[in-house]
C-alpha positions in Angstrom: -28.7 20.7 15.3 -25.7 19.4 12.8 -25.7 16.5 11.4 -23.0 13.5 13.5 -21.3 13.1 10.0 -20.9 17.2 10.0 -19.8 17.3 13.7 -17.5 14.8 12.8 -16.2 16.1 10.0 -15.5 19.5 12.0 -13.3 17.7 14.7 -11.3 15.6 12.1 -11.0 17.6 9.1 -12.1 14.4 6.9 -14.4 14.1 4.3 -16.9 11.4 5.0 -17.5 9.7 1.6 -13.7 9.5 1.3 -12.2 8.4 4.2 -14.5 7.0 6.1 -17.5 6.4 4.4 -20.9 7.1 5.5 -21.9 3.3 6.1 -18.6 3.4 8.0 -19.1 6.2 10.1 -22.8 4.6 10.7 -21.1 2.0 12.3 -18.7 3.5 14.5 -21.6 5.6 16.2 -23.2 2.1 16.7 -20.5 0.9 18.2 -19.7 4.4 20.0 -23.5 4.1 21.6 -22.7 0.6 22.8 -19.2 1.6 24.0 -20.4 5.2 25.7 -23.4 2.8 27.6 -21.2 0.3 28.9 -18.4 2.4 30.4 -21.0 4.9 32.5 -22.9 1.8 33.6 -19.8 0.4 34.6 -18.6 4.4 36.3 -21.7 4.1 38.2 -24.8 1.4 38.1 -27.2 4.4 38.7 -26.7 5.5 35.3 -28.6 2.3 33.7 -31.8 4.0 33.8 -30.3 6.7 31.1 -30.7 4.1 28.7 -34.1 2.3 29.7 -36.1 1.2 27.0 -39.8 -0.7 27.6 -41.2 -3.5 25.5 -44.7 -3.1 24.7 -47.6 -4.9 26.6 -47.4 -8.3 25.4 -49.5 -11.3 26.9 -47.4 -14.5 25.6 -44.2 -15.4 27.1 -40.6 -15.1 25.3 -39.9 -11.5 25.1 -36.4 -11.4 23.0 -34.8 -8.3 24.0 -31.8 -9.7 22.5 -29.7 -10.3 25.4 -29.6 -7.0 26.8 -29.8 -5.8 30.6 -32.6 -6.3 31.9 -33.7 -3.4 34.5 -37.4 -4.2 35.7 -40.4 -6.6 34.8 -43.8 -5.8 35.6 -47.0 -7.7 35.4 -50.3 -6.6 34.9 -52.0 -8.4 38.5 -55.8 -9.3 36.4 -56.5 -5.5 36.3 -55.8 -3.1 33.1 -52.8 -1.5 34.5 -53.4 1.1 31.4 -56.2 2.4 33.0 -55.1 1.7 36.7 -51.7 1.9 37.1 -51.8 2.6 40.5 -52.4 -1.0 41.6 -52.2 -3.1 38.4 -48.8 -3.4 37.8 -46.8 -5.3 40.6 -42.8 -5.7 39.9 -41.8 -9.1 39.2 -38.6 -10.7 40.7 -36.3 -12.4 39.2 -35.4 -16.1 40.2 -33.4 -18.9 38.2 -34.2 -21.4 35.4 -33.6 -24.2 38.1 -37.3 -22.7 40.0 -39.3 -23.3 36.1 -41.4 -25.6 37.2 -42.0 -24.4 41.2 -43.1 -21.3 40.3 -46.0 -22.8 39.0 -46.8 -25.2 41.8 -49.5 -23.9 44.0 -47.8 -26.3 47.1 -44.3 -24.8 46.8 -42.8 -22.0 48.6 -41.5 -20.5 45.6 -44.9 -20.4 43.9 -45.3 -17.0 42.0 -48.7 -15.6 42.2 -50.2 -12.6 40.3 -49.3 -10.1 43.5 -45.8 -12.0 43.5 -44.4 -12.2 40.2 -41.6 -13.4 39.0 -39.4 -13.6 35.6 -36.8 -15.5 34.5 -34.4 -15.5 31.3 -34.4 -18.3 29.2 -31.1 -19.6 27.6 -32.0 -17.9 24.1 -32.0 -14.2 26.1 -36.1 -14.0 26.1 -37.9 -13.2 28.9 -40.9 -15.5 30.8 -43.2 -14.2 33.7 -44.8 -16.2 35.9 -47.7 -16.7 36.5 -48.3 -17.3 32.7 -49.9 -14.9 31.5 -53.3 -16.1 29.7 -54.7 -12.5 28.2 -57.0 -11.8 30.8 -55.2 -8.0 32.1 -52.1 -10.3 32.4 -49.5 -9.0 30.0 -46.1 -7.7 31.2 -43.5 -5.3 30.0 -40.1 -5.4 30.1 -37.4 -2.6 30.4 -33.8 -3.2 29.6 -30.5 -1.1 28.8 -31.5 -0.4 25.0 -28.6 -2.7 22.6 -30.2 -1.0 19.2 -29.1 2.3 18.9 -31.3 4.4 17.3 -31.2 7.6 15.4 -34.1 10.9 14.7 -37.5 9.9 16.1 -35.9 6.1 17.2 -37.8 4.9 14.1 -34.6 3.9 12.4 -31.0 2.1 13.0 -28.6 5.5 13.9 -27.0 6.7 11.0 -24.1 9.3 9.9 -27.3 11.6 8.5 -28.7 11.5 11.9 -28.5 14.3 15.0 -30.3 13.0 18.3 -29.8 9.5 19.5 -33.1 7.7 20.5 -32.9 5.9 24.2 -29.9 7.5 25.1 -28.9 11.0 27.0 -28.8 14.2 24.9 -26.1 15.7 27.2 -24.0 12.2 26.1 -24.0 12.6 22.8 -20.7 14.4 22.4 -19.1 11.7 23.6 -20.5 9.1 20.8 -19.2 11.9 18.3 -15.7 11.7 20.5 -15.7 8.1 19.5 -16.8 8.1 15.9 -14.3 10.7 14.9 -11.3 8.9 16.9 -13.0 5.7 14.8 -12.8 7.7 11.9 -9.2 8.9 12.1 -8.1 5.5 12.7 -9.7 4.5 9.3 -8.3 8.1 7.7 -5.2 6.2 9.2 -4.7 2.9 7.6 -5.4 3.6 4.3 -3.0 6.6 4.1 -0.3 4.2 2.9 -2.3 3.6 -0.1 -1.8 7.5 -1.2 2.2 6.7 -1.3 3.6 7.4 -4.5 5.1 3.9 -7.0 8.3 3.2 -6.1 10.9 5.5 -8.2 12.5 3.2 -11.0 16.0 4.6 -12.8 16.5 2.0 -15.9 19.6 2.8 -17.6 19.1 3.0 -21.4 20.5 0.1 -23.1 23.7 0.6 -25.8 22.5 -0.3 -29.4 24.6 -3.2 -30.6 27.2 -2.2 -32.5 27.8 -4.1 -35.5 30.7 -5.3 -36.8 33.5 -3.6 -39.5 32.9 -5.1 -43.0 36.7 -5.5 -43.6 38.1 -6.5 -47.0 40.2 -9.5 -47.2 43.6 -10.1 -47.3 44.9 -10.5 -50.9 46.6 -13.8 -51.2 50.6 -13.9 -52.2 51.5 -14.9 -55.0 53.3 -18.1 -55.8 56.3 -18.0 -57.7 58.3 -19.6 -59.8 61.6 -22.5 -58.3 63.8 -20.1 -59.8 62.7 -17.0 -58.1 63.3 -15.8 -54.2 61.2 -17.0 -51.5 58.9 -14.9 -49.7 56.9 -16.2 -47.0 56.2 -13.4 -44.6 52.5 -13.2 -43.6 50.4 -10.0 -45.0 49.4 -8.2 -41.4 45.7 -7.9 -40.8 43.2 -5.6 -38.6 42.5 -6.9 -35.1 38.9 -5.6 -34.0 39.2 -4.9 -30.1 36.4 -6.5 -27.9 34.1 -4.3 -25.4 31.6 -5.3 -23.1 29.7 -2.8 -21.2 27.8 -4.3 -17.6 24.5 -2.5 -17.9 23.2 -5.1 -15.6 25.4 -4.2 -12.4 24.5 -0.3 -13.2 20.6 -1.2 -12.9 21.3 -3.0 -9.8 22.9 -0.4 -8.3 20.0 2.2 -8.5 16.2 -0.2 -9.0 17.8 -2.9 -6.2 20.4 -1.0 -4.0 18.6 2.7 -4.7 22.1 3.9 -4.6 22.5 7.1 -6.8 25.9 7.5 -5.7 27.3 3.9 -6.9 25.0 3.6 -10.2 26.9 7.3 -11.7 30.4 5.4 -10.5 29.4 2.6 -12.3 28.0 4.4 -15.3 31.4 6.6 -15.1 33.2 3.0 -15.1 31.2 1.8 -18.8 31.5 5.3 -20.4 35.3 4.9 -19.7 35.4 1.4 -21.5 33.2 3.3 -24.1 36.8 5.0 -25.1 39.1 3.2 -24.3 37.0 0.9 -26.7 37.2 3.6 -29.6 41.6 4.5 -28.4 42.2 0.3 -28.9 40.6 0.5 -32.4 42.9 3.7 -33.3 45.2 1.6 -32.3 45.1 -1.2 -34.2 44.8 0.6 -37.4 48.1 2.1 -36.2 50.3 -1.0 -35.4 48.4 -2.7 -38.7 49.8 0.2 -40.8 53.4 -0.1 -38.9 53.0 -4.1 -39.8 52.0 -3.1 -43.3 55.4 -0.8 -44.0 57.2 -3.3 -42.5 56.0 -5.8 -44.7 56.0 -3.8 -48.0 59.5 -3.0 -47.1 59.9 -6.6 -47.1 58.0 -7.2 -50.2 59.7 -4.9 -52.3 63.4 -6.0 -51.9 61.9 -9.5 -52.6 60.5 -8.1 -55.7 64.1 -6.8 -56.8 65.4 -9.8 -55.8 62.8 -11.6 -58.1 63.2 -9.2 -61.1 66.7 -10.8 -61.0 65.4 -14.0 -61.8 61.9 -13.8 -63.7 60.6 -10.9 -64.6 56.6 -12.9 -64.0 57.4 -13.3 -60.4 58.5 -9.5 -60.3 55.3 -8.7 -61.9 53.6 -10.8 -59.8 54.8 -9.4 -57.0 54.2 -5.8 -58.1 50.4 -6.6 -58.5 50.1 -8.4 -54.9 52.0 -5.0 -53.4 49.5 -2.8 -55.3 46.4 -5.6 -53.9 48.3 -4.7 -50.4 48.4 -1.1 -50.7 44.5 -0.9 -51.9 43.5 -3.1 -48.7 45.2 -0.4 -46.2 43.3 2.1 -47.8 40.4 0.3 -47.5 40.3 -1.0 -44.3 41.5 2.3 -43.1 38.0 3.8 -44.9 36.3 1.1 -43.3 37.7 2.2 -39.7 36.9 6.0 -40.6 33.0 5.2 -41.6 32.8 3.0 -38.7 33.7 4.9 -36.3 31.8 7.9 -37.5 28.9 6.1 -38.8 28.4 3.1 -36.2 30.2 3.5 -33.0 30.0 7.5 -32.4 26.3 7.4 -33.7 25.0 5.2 -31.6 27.5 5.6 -28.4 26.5 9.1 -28.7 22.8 8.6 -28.7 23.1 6.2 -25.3 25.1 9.0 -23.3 22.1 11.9 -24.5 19.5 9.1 -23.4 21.9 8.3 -20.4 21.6 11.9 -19.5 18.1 12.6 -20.2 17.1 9.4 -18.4 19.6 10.1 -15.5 17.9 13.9 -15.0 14.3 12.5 -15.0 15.1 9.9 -12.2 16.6 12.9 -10.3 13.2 14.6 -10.9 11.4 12.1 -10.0 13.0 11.2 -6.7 12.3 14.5 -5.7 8.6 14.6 -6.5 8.5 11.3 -4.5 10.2 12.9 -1.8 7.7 15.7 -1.6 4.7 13.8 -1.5 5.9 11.0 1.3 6.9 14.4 3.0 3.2 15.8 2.6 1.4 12.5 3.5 3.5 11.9 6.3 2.9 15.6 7.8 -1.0 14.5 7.0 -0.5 11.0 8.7 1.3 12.7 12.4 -1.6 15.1 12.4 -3.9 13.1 12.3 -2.5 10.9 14.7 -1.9 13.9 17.0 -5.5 14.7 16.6 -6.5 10.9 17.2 -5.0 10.9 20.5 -6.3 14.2 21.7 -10.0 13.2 20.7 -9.3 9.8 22.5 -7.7 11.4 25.6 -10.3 14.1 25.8 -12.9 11.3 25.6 -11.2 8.7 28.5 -11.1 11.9 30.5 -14.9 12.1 30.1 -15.4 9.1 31.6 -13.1 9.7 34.5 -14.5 12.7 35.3 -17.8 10.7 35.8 -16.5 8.0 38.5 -18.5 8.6 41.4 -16.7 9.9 44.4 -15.2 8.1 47.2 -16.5 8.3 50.8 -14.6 11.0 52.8 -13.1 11.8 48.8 -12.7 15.7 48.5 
């Protein structure tokens, strides 16, 4: 006959040693033994004797039969009851605790002789007879609803390697495998969470800082001389624009919110301030260079003005126009690298990363997606199997409740 752990591995489809285990599986066939006795004794008190088990001959009170049912005591009446069991043995009876010490008083009623035992169970759950036994053909058995279920030759404690049950009706047995594998599923059950994939993190990849534009500096005007003009316009300058992309709220949006939808707004929202960063700088070069015509414009009819009246001034001024003309060009080289060097490299290399990072999330969701689908196609079947193995085992049980008078 197979094995319980290979029956119940062919009604539940799990693999003992995974989920349960075979000490767990032990267990639940314990407790299915316990379960399957209780519930037909309580169907119908005739079926006690299905699970009798007898002490051995003992003469010395204080059998522990650890608190089980007890179903009969007899007592050996002075005469080997081995050899004659016809007359040897008489049944004893039970009484209370309270009667202890009448039994054993030859003037009372209750007195219990050796053709009249009786037993009585002490507070610990063992078992005394009275009279005493004193090892002279006295000894007594005991028989009771067997509380230690036992497995092949009911040697040893029942175990998943196992295929009879000691004590216990071979027809019954299905229904302690009934138990163990709705036991089992239950376990298969709450650990299936475990088997659910991490949690699907999208971490947006973070802008490298972009350092600042080494401008030149502004050449300083010349002074001149009382005699000359005055000039006292102010040379123009670059103004850097400011940007300030929230790579904080687009993280939020997807690892707190899980909202796909939102983060690629939001994303959509810092690549736009990504160029209209890059269109402010464009045009500050531009209104700088308008400022710087302007000005040289300026400069120059000062200059004539100054030739006029020193010709060191004029020079002066000539060399400070030149010193204006050579910072243009450079800050407009300055721009140019910038922009190609620092701001598209590395603006660039975020959106590829953005994109790359963005397509693996999507990936990933979807792998997630599959497996929560799988486990929880694993977790309803086994549920549905769970309750058809308990239903099919409660309807066991109700099949078994004795008929009512005049019942069809």
């Amino acid at each position: 006959m197979a094995t319980f752990q290979t029956q119940v591995e062919g009604l539940t489809g799990l693999t003992v040693e995974i989920t349960p285990t075979a000490a767990e599986l032990s267990q639940f066939l314990i407790d299915g033994v316990m379960d399957v006795t209780q519930r037909l004794i309580l169907a119908n008190p005739a079926n006690t004797e299905m699970f009798i088990r007898g002490s051995s001959t003992t003469s010395s009170n204080g059998i522990d039969i650890g608190g089980a049912q007890v179903i009969s005591v007899i007592r050996e009446s002075e005469a080997d009851g081995d050899t004659d069991g016809s007359t040897a043995w008489r049944e004893c009876r039970k009484v209370s605790t309270a009667l202890r010490s009448r039994v054993v008083d030859i003037d009372s009623l209750d007195y219990a002789s050796k053709y009249n035992p009786v037993y009585i169970i002490n507070n610990n759950g063992a078992v005394n007879v009275y009279p005493v036994p004193d090892g002279t053909n006295d000894g007594y058995r005991v028989y009771y609803v067997n509380n230690e279920p036992k497995g092949d030759g009911v040697a040893d404690t029942l175990a998943a390697g196992h295929s009879a049950i000691g004590f216990f009706p071979n027809d019954k047995e299905y229904l302690v495998v009934l138990y163990a594998s709705v036991k089992s599923l239950e376990n298969a059950l709450a650990t299936k969470s475990s088997e659910l994939p991490s949690d699907v993190i999208f971490s947006a990849p973070e802008l490298e800082t972009i350092s600042s534009m080494i401008l030149p500096s502004v050449p300083d005007a010349p002074e001149l001389s009382d005699n000359s003009v005055t000039f006292s316009e102010i040379a123009p300058s670059f103004d850097e624009p400011v940007v300030t992309p929230d790579f904080t709220d687009a993280n939020y949006w997807v690892n707190v919110e899980e909202d796909e939808e939102m983060l690629r707004a939001r994303m959509s929202v810092i690549n736009a301030e990504l160029q209209q960063y890059q269109a402010d700088i464009q045009k500050s070069v531009q209104k700088m260079n308008n400022e710087n015509l302007e000005y040289q414009a300026k400069l120059q009819t000062a200059i004539q003005d100054a030739q006029l009246s020193s010709q060191d001034d004029a020079q002066a001024l000539q060399k400070y126009s030149a010193d204006l003309n050579k910072y243009q060009a450079e800050v407009t080289k300055e721009v140019q690298r910038w922009t190609n060097e620092e701001y598209n490299t590395k603006f660039n290399k975020w959106q590829q990363e953005y994109q790359g990072s963005l397509q693996e999330y999507g990936t990933n969701v979807q792998n997630y997606n599959t497996k929560v689908q799988k486990i929880t196609a694993d977790y309803q079947w086994m549920e549905n199997r769970m309750k058809k193995l308990q239903q099919e085992y409660d309807a066991a049980f109700m099949l078994m409740q004795p008929k009512q008078q005049g019942g069809k």
